[in-house]
Structures are given as structure tokens and as C-alpha cells.
C-alpha positions in Angstrom: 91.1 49.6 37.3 94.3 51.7 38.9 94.3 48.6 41.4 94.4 45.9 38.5 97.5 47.5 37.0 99.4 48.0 40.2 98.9 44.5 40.4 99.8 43.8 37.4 103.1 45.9 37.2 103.8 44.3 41.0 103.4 40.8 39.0 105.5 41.7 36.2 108.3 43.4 38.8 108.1 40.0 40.6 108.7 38.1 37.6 111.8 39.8 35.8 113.3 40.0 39.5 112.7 35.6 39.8 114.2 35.1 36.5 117.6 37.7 37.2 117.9 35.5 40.3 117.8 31.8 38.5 121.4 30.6 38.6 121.4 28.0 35.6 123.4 24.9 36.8 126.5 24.5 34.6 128.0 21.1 34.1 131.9 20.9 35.0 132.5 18.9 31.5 130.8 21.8 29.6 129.8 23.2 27.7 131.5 26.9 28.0 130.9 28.9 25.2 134.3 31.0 25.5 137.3 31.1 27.7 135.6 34.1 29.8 133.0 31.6 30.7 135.1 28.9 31.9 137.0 31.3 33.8 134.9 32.7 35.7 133.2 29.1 36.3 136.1 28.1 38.2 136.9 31.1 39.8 133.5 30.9 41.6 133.7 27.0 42.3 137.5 27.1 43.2 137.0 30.0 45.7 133.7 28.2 47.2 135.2 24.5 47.1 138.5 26.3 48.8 140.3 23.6 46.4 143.7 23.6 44.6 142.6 24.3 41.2 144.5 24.2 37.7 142.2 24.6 34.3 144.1 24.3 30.8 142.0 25.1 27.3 143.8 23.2 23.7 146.7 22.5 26.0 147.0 25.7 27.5 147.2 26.8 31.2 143.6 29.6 31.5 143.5 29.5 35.2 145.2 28.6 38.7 143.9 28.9 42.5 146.0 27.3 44.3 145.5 28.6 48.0 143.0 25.5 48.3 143.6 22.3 50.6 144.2 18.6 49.3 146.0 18.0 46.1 145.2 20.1 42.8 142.6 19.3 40.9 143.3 19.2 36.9 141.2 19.5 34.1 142.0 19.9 30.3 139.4 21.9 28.1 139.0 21.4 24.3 137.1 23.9 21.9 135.6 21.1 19.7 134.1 21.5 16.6 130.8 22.6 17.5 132.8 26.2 19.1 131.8 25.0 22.6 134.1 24.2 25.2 134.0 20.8 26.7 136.0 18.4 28.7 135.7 15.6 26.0 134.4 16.5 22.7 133.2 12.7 21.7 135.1 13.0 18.4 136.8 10.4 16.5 139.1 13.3 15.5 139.6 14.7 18.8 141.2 16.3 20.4 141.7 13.8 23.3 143.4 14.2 26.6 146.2 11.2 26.4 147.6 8.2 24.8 145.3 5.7 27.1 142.5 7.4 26.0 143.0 6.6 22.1 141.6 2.8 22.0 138.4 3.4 23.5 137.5 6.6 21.0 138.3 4.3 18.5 136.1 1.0 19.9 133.6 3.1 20.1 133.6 4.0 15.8 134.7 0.4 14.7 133.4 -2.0 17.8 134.1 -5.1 17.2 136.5 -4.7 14.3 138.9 -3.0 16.5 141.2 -6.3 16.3 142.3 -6.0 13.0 142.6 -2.0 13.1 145.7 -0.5 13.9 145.9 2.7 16.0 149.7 4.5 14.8 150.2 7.5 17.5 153.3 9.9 16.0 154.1 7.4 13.3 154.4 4.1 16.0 151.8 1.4 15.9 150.1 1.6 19.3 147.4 -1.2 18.7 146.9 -3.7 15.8 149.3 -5.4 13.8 150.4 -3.2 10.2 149.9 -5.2 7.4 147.9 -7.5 8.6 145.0 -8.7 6.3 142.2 -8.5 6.3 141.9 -4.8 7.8 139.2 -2.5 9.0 141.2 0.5 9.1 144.2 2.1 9.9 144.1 5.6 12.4 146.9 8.1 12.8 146.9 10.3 15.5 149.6 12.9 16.0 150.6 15.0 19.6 149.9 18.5 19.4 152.9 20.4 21.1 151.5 22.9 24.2 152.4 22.9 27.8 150.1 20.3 28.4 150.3 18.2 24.8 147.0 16.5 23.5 146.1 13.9 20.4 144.6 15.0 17.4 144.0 12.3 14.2 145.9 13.1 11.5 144.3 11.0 8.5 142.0 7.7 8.9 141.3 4.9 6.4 138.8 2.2 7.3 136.2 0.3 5.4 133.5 2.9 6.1 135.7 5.7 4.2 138.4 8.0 5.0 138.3 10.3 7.5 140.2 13.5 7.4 142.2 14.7 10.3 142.3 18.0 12.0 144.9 20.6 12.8 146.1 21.7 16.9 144.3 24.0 18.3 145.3 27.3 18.8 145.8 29.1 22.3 142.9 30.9 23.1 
């Protein structure tokens, strides 16, 4: 009996120690569920990489190593909607990274109705011809000001309804 529950405590001790150990794989893009978290994510990988670094979060500069070899790697970091941190947050609304990014969050909403949608960026027609009839929709996205400016949609009216916009994000 005494020998079953050494065993039994060794077992248990064995277990716990397994599961401190297991490093869960964390994906680059996200998600990060604060800033802490994605800083300490790159402080690790930039240190073990040994690889310029520079991480921004809503536009924001979070973290810098830059005693790495080859040129600096750059990411921008969005809190989306869900609270998480990601790289891209998949959302018509954003926020997205740049300008050349805008048509293809778009396609992927209206497809093949993208040619008669027009895509205004700070007020300027960026895709689509205004006015033009018959119309799917109309998107305005505005630039958020930060150190590293990003695209948020302002207002959206297309066929399927209207879509309210969002505001910048604050610094974290």
C-alpha cells in the first residue's frame, strides 16, 4: 500500500513537472493577448534569431533589438476587436497596415462586385469610379496618425447594408 502511493505521488510529481516544461508554440501573426506578451515573444526570438528587430502595436514602436545581422525585420501589431493582438485582424473595418493593402480587404467582402465599388482613402477615390451607376458600395477609409500610420474605415454603404466605421487605436 505505502509502495502504491509513492508511486503514485512519483507519477503525479512527474506529470505537473512535463506539463511546466511544455513550451506552447506561438504563431508570429498572433495572437498575443497583451503587449507584455508580445514583448517578451520577441525578446526571446530576436535574442535567439540574433536578428535586427523592430515590433510596433496600433502604430506604435513596443520594442527594438537591433544588435542583430541582416537588415531589420518589421512588423506592425493591431489589437483587433476580439482584444487579441494580431498581425492582421481579417476585418473589413480594420485596422490595416497600408494603402496596397485596401483592395484586397475589400475583394474579399464584395468579390466580384468590386468593379463598380469605389474604395475613397482620406476623402480621394482610390478605386472605382464615384457616381457611377449601378453601384455596390462605396468604402471610406481614413489614416490614423502614429509614428507608423495605419487605415481604419470610416463609414461603408453597399447593397448588403451599411457598415459603421471604427475609431484609431490608442497607444498601448
Amino acid at each position: 500500500m505505502k509502495a502504491a502511493k509513492t508511486f503514485a505521488g512519483f507519477v503525479v510529481a512527474l506529470c505537473l513537472g512535463m506539463a511546466a516544461s511544455i513550451s506552447y508554440a506561438q504563431s508570429v501573426d498572433g495572437p498575443f493577448v497583451s503587449k507584455q506578451q508580445l514583448v517578451s515573444f520577441w525578446q526571446a526570438k530576436a535574442t535567439r534569431d540574433n536578428q535586427a528587430t523592430y515590433i510596433a502595436l496600433n502604430g506604435y514602436g513596443v520594442y527594438s533589438f537591433s544588435n542583430g545581422f541582416g537588415p531589420a525585420l518589421s512588423l506592425d501589431y493591431y489589437q483587433c476587436s476580439d482584444g487579441l493582438i494580431y498581425t492582421n485582424c481579417n476585418s473589413i473595418k480594420g485596422p490595416i497596415s497600408s494603402r496596397d493593402k485596401l483592395y484586397p480587404t475589400v475583394y474579399t467582402m464584395m468579390g466580384s462586385s468590386i468593379s463598380s465599388t469605389t474604395i475613397y482613402l482620406d476623402g480621394t477615390p482610390i478605386h472605382g469610379t464615384p457616381g457611377f451607376s449601378p453601384s455596390s458600395g462605396s468604402f471610406r477609409y481614413k489614416t490614423c496618425p502614429a509614428p507608423r500610420s495605419y487605415i481604419v474605415l470610416d463609414q461603408a454603404f453597399t447593397n448588403y447594408g451599411d457598415i459603421t466605421g471604427m475609431n484609431c487605436l490608442p497607444q498601448l
